[in-house]
Chimera marker file (.cmm) of the C-alpha trace (Angstrom):
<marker_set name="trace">
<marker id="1" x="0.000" y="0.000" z="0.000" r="1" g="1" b="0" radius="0.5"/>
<marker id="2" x="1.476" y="3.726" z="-1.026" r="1" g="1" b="0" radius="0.5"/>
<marker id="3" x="1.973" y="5.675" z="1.545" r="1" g="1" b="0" radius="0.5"/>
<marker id="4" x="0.318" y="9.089" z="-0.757" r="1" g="1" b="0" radius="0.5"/>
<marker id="5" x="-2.715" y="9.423" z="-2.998" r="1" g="1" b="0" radius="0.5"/>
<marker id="6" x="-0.455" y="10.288" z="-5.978" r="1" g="1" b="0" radius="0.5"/>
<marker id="7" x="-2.114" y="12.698" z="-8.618" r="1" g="1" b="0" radius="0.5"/>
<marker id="8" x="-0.151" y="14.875" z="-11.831" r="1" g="1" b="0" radius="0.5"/>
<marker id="9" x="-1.355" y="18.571" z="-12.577" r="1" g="1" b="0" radius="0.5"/>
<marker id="10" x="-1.642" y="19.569" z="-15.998" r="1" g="1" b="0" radius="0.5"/>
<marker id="11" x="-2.927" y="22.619" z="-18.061" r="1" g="1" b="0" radius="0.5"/>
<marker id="12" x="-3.859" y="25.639" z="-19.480" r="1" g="1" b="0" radius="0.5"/>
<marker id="13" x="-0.918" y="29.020" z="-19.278" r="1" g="1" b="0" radius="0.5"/>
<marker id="14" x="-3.857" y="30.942" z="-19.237" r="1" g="1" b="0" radius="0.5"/>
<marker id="15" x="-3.970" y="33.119" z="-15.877" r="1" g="1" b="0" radius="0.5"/>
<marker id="16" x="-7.442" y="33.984" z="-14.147" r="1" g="1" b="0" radius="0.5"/>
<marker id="17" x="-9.133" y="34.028" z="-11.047" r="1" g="1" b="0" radius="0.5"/>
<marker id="18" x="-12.430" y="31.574" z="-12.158" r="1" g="1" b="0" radius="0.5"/>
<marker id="19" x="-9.230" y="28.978" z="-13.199" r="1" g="1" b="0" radius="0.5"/>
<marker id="20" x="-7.352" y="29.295" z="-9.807" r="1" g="1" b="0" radius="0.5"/>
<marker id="21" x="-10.318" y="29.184" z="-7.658" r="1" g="1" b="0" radius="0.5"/>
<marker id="22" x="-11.319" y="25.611" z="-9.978" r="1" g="1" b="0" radius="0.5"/>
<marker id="23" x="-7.354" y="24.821" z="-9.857" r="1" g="1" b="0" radius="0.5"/>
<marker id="24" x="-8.260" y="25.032" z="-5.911" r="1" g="1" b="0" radius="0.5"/>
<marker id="25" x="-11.072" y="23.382" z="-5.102" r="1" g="1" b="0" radius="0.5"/>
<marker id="26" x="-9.621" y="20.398" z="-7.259" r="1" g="1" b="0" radius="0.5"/>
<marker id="27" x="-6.630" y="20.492" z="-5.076" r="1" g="1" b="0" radius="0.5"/>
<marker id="28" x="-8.482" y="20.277" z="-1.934" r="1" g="1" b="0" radius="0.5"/>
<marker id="29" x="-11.045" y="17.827" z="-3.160" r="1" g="1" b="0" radius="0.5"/>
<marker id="30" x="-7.486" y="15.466" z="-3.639" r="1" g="1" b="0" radius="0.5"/>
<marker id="31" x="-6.787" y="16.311" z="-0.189" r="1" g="1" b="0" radius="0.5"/>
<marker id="32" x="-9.754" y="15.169" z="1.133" r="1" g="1" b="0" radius="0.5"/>
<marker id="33" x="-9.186" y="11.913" z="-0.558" r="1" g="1" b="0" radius="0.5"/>
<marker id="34" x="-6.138" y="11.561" z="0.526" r="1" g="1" b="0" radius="0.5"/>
<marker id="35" x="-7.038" y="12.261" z="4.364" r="1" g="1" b="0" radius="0.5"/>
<marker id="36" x="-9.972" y="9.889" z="3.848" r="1" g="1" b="0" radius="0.5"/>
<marker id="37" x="-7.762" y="7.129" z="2.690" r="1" g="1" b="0" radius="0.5"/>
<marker id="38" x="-5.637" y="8.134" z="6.084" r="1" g="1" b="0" radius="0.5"/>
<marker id="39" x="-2.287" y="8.904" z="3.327" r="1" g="1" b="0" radius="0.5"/>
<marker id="40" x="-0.903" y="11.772" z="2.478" r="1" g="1" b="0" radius="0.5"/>
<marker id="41" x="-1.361" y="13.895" z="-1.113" r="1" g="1" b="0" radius="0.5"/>
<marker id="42" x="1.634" y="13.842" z="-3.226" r="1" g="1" b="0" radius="0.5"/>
<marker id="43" x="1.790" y="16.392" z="-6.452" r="1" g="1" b="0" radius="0.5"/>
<marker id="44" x="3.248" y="16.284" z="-9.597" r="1" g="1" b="0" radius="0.5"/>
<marker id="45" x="3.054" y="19.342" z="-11.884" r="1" g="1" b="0" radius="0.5"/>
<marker id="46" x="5.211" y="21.311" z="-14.557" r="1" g="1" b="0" radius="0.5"/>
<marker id="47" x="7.163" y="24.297" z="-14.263" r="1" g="1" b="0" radius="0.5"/>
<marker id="48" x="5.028" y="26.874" z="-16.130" r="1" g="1" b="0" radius="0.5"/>
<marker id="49" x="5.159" y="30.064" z="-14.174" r="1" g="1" b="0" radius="0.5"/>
<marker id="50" x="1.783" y="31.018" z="-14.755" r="1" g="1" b="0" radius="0.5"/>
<marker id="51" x="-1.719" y="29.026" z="-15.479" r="1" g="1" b="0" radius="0.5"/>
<marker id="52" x="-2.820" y="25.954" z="-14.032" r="1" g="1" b="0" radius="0.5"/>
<marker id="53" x="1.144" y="25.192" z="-12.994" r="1" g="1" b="0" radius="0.5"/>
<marker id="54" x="1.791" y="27.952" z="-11.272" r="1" g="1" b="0" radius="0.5"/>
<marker id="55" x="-1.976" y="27.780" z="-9.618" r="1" g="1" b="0" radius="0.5"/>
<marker id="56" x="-0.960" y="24.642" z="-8.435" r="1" g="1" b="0" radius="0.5"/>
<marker id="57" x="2.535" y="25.347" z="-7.468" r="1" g="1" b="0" radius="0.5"/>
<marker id="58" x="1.484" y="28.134" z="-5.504" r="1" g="1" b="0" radius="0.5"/>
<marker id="59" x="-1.259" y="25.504" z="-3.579" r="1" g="1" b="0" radius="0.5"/>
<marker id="60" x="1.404" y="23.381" z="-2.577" r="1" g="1" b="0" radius="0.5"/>
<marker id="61" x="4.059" y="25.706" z="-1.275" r="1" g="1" b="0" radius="0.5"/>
<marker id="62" x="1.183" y="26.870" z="1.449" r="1" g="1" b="0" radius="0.5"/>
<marker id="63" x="-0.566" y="23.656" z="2.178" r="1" g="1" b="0" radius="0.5"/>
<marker id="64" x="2.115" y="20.470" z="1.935" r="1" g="1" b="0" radius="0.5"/>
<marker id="65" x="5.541" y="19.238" z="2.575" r="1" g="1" b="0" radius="0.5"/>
<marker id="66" x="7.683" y="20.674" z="-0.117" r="1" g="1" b="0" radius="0.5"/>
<marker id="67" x="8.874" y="16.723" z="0.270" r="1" g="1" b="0" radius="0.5"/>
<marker id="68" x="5.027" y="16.092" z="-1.146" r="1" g="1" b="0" radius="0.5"/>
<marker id="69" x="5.280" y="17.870" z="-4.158" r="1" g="1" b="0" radius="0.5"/>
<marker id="70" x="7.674" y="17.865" z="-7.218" r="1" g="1" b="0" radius="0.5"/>
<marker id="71" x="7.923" y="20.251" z="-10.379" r="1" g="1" b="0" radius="0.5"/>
<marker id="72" x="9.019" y="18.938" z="-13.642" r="1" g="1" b="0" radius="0.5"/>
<marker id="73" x="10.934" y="20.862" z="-15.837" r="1" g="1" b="0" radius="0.5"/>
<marker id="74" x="10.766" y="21.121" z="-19.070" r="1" g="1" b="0" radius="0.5"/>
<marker id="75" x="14.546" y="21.693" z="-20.739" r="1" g="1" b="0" radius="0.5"/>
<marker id="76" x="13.112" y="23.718" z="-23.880" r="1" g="1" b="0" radius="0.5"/>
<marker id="77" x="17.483" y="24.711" z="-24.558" r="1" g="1" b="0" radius="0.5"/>
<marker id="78" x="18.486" y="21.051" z="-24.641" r="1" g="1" b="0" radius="0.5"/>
<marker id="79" x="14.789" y="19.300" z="-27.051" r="1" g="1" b="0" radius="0.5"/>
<marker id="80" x="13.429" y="22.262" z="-28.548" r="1" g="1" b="0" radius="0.5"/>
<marker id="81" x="9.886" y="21.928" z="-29.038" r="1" g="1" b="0" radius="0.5"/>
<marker id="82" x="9.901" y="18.076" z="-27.716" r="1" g="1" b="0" radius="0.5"/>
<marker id="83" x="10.900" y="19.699" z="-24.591" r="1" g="1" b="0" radius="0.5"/>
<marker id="84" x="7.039" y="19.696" z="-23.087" r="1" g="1" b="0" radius="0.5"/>
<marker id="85" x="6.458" y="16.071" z="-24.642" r="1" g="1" b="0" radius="0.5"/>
<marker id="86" x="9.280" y="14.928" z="-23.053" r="1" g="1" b="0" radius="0.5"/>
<marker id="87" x="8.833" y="16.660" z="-19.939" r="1" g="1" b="0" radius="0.5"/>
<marker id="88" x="5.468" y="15.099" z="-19.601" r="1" g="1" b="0" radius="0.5"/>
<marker id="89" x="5.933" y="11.427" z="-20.333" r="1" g="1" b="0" radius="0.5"/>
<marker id="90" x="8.635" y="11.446" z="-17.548" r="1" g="1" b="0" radius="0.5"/>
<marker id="91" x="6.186" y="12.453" z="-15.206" r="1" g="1" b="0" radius="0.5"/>
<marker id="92" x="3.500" y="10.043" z="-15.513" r="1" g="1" b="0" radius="0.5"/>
<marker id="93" x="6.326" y="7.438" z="-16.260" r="1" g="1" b="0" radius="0.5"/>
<marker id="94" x="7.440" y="8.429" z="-12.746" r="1" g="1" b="0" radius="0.5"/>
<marker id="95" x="3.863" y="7.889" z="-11.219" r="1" g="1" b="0" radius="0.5"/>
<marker id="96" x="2.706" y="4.911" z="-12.514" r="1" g="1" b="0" radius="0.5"/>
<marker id="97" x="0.671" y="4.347" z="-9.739" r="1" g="1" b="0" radius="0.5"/>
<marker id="98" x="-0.817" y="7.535" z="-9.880" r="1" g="1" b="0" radius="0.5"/>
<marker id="99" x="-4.504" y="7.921" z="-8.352" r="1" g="1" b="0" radius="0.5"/>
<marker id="100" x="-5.549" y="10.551" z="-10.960" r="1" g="1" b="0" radius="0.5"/>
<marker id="101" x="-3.972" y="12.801" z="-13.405" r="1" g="1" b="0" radius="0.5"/>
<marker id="102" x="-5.897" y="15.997" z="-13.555" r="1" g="1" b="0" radius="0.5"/>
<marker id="103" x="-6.189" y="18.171" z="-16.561" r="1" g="1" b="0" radius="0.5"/>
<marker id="104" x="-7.236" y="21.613" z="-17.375" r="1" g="1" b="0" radius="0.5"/>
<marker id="105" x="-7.152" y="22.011" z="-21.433" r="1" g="1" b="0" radius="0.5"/>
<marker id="106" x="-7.567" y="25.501" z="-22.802" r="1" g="1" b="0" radius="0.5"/>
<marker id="107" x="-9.969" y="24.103" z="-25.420" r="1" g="1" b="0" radius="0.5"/>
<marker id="108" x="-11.836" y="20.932" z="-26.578" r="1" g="1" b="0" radius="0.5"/>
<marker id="109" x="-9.804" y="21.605" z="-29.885" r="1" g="1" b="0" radius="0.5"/>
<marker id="110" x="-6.749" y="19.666" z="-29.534" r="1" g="1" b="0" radius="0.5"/>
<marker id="111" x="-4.270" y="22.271" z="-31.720" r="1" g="1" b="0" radius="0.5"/>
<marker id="112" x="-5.429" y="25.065" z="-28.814" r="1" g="1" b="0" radius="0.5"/>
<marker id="113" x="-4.003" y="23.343" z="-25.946" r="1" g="1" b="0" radius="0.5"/>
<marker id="114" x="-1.492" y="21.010" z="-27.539" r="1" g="1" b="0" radius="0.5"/>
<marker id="115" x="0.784" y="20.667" z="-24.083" r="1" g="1" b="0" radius="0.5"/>
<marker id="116" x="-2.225" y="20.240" z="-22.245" r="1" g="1" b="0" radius="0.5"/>
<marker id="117" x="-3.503" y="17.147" z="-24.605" r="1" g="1" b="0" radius="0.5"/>
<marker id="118" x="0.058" y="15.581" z="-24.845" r="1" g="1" b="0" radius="0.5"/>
<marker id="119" x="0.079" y="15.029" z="-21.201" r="1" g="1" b="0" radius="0.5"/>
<marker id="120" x="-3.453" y="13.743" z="-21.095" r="1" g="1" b="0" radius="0.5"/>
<marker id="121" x="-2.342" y="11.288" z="-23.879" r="1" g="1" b="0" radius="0.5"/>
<marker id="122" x="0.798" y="10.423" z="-22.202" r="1" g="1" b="0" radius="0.5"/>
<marker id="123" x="-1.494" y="9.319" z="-19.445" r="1" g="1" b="0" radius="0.5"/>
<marker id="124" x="-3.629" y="6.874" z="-21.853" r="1" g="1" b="0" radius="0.5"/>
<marker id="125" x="-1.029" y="5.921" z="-22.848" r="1" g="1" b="0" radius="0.5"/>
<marker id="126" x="0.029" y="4.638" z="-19.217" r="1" g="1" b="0" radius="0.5"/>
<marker id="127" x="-3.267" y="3.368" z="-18.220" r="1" g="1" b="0" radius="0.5"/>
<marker id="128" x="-3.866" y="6.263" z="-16.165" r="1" g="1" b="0" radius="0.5"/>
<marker id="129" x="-7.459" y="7.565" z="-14.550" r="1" g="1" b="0" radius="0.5"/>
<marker id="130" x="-7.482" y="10.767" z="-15.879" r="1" g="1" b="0" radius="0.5"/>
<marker id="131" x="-10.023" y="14.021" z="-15.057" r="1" g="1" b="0" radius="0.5"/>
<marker id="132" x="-10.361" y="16.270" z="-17.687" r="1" g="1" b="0" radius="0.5"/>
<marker id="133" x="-12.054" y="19.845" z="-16.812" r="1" g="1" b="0" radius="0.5"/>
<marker id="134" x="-13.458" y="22.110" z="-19.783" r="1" g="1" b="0" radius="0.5"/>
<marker id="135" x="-12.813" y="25.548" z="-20.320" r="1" g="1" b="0" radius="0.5"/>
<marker id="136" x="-16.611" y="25.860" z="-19.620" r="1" g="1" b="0" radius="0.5"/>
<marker id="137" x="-16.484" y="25.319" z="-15.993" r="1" g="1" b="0" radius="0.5"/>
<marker id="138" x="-13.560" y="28.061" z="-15.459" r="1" g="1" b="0" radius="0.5"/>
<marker id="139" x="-14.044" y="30.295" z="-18.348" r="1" g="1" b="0" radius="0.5"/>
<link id1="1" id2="2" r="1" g="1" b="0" radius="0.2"/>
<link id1="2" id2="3" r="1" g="1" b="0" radius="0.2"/>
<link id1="3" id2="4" r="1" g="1" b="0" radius="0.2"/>
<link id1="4" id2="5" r="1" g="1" b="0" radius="0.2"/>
<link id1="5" id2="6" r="1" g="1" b="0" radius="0.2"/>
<link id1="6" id2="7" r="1" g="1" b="0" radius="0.2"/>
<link id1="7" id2="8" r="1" g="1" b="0" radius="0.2"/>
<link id1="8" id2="9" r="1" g="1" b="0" radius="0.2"/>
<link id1="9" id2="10" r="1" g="1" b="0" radius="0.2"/>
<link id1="10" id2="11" r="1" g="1" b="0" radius="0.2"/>
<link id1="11" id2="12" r="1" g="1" b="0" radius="0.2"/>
<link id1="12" id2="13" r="1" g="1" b="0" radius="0.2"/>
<link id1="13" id2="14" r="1" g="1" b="0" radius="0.2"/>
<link id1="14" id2="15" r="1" g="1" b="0" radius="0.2"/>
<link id1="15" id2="16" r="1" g="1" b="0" radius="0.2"/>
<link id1="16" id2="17" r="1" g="1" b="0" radius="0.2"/>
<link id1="17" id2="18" r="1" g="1" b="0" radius="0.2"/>
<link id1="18" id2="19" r="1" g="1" b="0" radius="0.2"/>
<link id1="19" id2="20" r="1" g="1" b="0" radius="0.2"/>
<link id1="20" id2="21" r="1" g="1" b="0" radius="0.2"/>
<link id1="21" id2="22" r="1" g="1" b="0" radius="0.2"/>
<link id1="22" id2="23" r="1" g="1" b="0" radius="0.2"/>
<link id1="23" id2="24" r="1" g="1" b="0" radius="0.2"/>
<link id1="24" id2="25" r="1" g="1" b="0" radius="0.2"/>
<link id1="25" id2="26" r="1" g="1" b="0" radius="0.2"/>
<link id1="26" id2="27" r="1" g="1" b="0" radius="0.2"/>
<link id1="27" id2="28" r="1" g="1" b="0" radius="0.2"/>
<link id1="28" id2="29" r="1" g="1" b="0" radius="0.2"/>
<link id1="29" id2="30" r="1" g="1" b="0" radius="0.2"/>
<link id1="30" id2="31" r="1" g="1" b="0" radius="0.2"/>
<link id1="31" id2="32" r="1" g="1" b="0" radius="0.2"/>
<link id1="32" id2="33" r="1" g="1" b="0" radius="0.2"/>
<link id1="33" id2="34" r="1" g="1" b="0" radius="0.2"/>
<link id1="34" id2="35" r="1" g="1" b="0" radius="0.2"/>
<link id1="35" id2="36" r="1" g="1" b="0" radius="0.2"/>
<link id1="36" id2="37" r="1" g="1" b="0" radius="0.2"/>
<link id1="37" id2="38" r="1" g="1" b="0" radius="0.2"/>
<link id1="38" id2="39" r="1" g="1" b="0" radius="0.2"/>
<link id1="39" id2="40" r="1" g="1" b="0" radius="0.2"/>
<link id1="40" id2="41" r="1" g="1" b="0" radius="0.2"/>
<link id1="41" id2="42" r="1" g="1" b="0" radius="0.2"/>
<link id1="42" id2="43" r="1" g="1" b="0" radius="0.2"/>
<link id1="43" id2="44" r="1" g="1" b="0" radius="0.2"/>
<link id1="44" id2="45" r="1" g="1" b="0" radius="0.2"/>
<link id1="45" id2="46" r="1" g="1" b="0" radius="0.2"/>
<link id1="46" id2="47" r="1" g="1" b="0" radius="0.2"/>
<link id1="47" id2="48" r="1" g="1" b="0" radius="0.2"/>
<link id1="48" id2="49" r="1" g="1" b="0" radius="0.2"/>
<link id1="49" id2="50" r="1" g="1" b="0" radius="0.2"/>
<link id1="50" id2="51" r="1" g="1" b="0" radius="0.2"/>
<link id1="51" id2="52" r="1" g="1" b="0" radius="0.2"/>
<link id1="52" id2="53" r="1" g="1" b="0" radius="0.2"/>
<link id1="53" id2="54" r="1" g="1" b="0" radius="0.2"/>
<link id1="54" id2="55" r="1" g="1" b="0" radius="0.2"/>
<link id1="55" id2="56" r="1" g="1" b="0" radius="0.2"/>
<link id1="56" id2="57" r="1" g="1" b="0" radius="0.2"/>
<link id1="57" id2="58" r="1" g="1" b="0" radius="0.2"/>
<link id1="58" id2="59" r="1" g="1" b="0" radius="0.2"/>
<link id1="59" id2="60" r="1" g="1" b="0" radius="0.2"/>
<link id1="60" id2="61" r="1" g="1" b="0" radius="0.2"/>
<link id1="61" id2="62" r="1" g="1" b="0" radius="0.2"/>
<link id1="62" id2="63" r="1" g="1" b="0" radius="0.2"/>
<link id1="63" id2="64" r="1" g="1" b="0" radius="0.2"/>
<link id1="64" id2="65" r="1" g="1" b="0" radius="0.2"/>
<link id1="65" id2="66" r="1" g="1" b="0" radius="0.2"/>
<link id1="66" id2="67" r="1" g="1" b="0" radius="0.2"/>
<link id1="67" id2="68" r="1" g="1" b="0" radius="0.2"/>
<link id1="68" id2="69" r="1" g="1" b="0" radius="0.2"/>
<link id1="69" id2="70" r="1" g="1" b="0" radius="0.2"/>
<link id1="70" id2="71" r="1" g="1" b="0" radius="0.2"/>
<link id1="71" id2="72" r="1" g="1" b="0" radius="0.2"/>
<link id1="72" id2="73" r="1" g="1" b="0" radius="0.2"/>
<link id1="73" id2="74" r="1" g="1" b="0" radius="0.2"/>
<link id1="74" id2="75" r="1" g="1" b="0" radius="0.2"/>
<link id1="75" id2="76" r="1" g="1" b="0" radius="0.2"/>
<link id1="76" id2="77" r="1" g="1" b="0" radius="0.2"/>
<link id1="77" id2="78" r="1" g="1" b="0" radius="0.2"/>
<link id1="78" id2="79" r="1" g="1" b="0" radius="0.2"/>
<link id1="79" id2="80" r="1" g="1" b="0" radius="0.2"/>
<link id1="80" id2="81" r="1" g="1" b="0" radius="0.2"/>
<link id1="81" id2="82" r="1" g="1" b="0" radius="0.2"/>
<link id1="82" id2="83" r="1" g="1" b="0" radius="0.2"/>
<link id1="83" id2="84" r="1" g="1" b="0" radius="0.2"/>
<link id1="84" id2="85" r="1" g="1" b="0" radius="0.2"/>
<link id1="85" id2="86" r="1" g="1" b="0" radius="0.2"/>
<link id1="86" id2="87" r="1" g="1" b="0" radius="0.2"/>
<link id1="87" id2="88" r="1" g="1" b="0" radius="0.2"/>
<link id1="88" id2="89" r="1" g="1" b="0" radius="0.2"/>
<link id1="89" id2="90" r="1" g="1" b="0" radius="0.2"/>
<link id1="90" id2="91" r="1" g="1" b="0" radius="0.2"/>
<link id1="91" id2="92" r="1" g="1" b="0" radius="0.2"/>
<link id1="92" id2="93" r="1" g="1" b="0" radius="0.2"/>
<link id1="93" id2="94" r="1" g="1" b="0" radius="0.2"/>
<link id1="94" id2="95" r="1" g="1" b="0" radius="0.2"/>
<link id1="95" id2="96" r="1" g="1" b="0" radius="0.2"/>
<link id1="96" id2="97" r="1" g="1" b="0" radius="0.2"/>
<link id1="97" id2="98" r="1" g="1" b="0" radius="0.2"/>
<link id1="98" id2="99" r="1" g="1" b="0" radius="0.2"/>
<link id1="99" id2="100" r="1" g="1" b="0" radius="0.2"/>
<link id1="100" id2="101" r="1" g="1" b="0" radius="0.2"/>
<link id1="101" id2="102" r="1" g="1" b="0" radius="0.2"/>
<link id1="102" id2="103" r="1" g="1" b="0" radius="0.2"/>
<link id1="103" id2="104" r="1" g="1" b="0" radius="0.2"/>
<link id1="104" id2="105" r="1" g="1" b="0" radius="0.2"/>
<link id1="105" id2="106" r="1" g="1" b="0" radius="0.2"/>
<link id1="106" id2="107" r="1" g="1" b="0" radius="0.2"/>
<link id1="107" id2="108" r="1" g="1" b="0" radius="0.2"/>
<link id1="108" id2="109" r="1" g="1" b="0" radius="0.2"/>
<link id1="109" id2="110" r="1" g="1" b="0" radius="0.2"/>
<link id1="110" id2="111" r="1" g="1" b="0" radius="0.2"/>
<link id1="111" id2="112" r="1" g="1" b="0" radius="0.2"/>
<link id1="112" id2="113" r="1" g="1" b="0" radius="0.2"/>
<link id1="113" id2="114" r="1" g="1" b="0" radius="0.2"/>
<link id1="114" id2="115" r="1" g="1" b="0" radius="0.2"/>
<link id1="115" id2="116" r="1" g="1" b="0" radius="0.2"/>
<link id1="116" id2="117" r="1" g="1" b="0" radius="0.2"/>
<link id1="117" id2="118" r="1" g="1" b="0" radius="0.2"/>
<link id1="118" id2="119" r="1" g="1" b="0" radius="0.2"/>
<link id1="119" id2="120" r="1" g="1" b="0" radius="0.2"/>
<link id1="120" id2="121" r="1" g="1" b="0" radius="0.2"/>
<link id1="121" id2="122" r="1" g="1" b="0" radius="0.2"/>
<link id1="122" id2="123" r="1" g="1" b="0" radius="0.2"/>
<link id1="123" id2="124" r="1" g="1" b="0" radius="0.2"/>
<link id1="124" id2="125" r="1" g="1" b="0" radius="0.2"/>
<link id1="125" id2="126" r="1" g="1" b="0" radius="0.2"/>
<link id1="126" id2="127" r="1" g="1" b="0" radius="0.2"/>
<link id1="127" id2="128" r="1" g="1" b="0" radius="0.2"/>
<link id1="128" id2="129" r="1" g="1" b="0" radius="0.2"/>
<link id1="129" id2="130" r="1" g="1" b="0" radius="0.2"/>
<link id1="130" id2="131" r="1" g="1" b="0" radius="0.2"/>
<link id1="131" id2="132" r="1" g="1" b="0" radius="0.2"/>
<link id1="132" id2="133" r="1" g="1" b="0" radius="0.2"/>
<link id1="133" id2="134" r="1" g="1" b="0" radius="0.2"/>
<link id1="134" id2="135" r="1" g="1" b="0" radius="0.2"/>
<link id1="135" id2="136" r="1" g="1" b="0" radius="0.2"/>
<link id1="136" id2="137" r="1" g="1" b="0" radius="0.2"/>
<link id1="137" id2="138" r="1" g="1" b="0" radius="0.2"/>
<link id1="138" id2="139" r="1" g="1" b="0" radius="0.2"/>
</marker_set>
């Protein structure tokens, strides 16, 4: 048995207050799982500085353990534009037991979120639960 309720961030740049406060209560609602399943909450998420990463990086530097959360980095100098892809197969391949990975695309249409989709997709491709949350609830 793990010892945290494992669950990977991913979306939108975009920066507003309806996203945070959604980026929020998703965050909490993983908390409460976690507390009910009497483990801890342990978050993976990208470096973007603003957006859903940053939303959630902000979360987790109040509320856990900086041991409980990890950023992933994308190194856009050394792949170029496979920087993100890569960037976000290495963290669901790191978390293959992860409970959910939770996603916050910019748009239904794949080409307007493209980072946001990848990750999602590396997550099929893992065989990971994944919650996807439309623009329409936080735009």
């Amino acid at each position: 048995m793990s010892l945290y309720r494992v669950v990977i961030f991913t979306g939108t740049r975009r920066n507003s207050a309806a996203l945070r406060d959604v980026v929020v209560r998703e965050l909490r609602h993983e908390r409460g799982l976690a507390r009910a399943a009497r483990v801890g909450l342990f978050v993976a998420v990208g470096n973007c500085p603003t957006g859903v990463d940053g939303d959630v990086r902000a979360w987790c530097a109040v509320n856990l353990p900086r041991s409980d959360w990890h950023v992933y980095e994308a190194d856009w100098a050394r792949h170029g534009k496979a920087a993100g892809p890569i960037r976000n197969r290495d963290m669901c391949r790191a978390h293959p037991d992860a409970a959910a990975i939770v996603g916050f695309p910019a748009s239904w249409d794949r080409e307007q979120s493209r980072g946001t989709w990848d990750c999602l997709d590396a997550a099929d491709e893992m065989g990971l639960p994944k919650r996807i949350i439309g623009p329409e609830v936080w735009q």
